[in-house]
C-alpha positions, -999 to 999 in steps of 0.1 A, spaced: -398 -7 -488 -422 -3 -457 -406 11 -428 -418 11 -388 -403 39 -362 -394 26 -328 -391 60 -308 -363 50 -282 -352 78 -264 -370 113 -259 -334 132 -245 -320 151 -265 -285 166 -262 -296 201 -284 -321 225 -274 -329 232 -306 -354 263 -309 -383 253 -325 -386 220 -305 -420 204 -303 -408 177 -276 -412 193 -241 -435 171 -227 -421 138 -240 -390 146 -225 -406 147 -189 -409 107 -200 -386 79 -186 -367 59 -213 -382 21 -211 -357 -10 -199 -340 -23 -232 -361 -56 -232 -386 -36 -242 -369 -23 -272 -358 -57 -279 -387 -73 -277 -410 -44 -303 -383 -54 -324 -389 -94 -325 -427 -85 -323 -422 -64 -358 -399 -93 -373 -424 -121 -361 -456 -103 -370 -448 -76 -394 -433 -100 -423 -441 -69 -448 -420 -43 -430 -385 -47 -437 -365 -14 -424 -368 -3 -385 -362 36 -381 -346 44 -343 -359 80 -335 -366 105 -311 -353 128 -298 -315 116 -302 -312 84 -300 -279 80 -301 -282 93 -265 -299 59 -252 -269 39 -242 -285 5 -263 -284 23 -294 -258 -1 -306 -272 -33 -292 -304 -24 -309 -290 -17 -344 -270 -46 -346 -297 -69 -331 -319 -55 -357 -294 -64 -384 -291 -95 -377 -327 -100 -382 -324 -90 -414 -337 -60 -407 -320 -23 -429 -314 3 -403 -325 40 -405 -310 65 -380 -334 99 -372 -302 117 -357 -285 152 -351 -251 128 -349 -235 148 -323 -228 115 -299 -215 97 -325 -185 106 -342 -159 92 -314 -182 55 -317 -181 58 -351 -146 61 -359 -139 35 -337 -160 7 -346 -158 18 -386 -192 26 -404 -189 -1 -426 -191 -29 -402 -228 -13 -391 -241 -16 -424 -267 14 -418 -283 23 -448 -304 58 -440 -294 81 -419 -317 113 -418 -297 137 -403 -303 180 -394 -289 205 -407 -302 242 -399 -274 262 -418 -239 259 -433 -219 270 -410 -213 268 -368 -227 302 -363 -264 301 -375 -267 262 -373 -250 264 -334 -276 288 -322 -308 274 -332 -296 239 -321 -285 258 -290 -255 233 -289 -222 247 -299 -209 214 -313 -237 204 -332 -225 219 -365 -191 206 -367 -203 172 -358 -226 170 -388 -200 188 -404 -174 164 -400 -200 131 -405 -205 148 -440 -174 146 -449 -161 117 -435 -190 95 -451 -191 108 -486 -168 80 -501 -194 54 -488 -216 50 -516 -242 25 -502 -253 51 -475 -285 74 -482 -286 102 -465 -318 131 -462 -309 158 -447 -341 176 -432 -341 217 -426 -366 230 -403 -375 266 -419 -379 293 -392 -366 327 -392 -330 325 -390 -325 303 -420 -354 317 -447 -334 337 -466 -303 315 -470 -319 284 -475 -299 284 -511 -269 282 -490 -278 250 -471 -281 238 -507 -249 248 -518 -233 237 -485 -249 198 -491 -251 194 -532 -208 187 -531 -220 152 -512 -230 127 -539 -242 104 -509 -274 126 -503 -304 114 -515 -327 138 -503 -327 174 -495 -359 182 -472 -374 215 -459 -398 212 -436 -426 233 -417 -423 246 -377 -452 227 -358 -462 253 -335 -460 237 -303 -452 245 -269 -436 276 -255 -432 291 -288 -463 297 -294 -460 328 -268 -432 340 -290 -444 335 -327 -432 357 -341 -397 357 -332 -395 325 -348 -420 313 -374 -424 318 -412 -455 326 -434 -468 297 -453 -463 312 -485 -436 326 -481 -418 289 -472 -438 282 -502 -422 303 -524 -383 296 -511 -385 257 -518 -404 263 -555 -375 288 -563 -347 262 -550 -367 234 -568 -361 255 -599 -325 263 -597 -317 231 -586 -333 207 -609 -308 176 -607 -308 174 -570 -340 161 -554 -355 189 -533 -385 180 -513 -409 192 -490 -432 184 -465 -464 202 -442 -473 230 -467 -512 227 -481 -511 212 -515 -523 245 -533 -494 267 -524 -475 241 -536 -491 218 -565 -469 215 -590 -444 198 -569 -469 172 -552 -442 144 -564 -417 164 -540 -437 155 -510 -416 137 -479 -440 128 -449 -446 90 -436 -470 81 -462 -446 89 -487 -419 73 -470 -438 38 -463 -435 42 -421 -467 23 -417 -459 13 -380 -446 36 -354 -442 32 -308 -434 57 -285 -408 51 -262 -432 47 -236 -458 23 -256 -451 -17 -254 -470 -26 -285 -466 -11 -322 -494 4 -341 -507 13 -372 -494 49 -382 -522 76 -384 -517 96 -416 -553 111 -413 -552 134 -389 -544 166 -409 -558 195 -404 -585 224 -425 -595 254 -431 -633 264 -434 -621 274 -470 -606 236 -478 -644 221 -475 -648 222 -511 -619 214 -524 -616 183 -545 -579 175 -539 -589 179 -500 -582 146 -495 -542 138 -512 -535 175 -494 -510 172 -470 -518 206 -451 -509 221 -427 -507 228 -388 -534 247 -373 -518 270 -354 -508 288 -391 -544 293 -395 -548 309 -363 -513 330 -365 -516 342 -401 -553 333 -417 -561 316 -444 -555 340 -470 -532 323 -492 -550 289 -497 -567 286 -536 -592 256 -533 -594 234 -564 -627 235 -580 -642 205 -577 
């Protein structure tokens, strides 16, 4: 299935700590013809992609997020929602799940419980919403959901219990853990919030282990620190997104999965170019220490 992202919306009702977005959300939201009109472009010139994702930061913020999923449906088109899902309980519940048909939603979780999750969403509803969407959903068996987890320092040693919490919910297809982009303000304050590669490493190989019948994935760590689980890998070449536009872009693109970034040390290393890797501010925070370059 090839995918495209239409990024509609860059507010955001959390203020989640390891946020990447403060620029973008400096950016006005675009009228709604224009979202209507990338997504007639993608069904009149795009006849291989067949599922529209509506991202950034919460869409279900943007007051046309209805309009646009159903207008997309009835193009034919399956519907994946990038959410936190704290707007849309109340909508939900009214209009019934079923009648939207959506059939991914990738939703955040940060820990099992209000506490933990609460403060590093910085929104004190934003647990029991996703909460409550969990188990609300779990008898509709045509939903996927992937449930992404943004390691950082307040959930690294519990990250078995974010398992725990989710592997009751047969509707989950995925399970992901994924790496901080050092970005913006916290880069003054790295260490109050980031993790050593590593160690992330280490905490995903050890849940893959435990939990071998759920699927456990993974995505921004260099290949090396984690090769024997390169079929675990979750990133947009994986995931078939081969088109994406910003909210503040009229025309749709070609995604860009090349621009990764190396180490010195990577230059000979003959897997170099299937690597993921990694962010370059981990280079420059903790060294390279920890890469093992295949021989060539």
């Amino acid at each position: 299935m090839k995918r495209a992202i239409l990024k509609i919306s860059y507010d955001c009702d959390n203020k989640c700590i390891f946020c990447h977005a403060e620029d973008y959300k400096k950016i006005k939201n675009v009228h709604e013809k224009i979202i209507f009109h990338k997504i007639n472009n993608i069904k009149d010139n795009y006849p291989g992609i067949n599922q529209i994702l509506f991202s950034w930061w919460e869409p279900t913020i943007n007051r046309n997020i209805l309009k646009y999923i159903d207008f997309s449906k009835k193009l034919w088109f399956k519907v994946w929602l990038i959410t936190n899902w704290s707007q849309l309980n109340n909508i939900f519940y009214q209009k019934n799940i079923e009648s939207w048909i959506l059939d991914y939603i990738y939703l955040s979780l940060h820990w099992p419980n209000s506490e933990i999750h609460n403060k590093i969403a910085w929104n004190d509803k934003s647990f029991q919403s996703v909460d409550k969407f969990l188990k609300s959903t779990s008898k509709y068996k045509n939903l996927e959901l992937v449930i992404n987890c943004v390691v950082n320092r307040f959930n690294i040693d519990s990250l078995e219990h974010i398992v725990e919490y989710i592997s009751k919910y047969n509707h989950i297809k995925i399970i992901k853990f994924s790496l901080l982009e050092p970005k913006w303000s916290w880069m003054s304050n790295i260490e109050k919030i980031y993790v050593p590669v590593d160690l992330v490493a280490k905490k995903i190989q050890s849940l893959v282990i435990k939990n071998k019948t759920l699927n456990i994935y993974w995505d921004w760590l260099p290949l090396c620190v984690m090769d024997w689980l390169l079929d675990r890998i979750s990133n947009l070449k994986t995931e078939n997104i081969e088109y994406m536009s910003e909210t503040f872009e009229s025309k749709i693109y070609e995604t860009d999965f090349s621009k990764r970034q190396y180490s010195l040390k990577c230059n000979n290393c003959c897997k170099k170019e299937i690597c993921p890797w990694i962010y370059k501010g981990y280079i420059d925070i903790y060294w390279d220490y920890y890469l093992r370059p295949y021989k060539c």
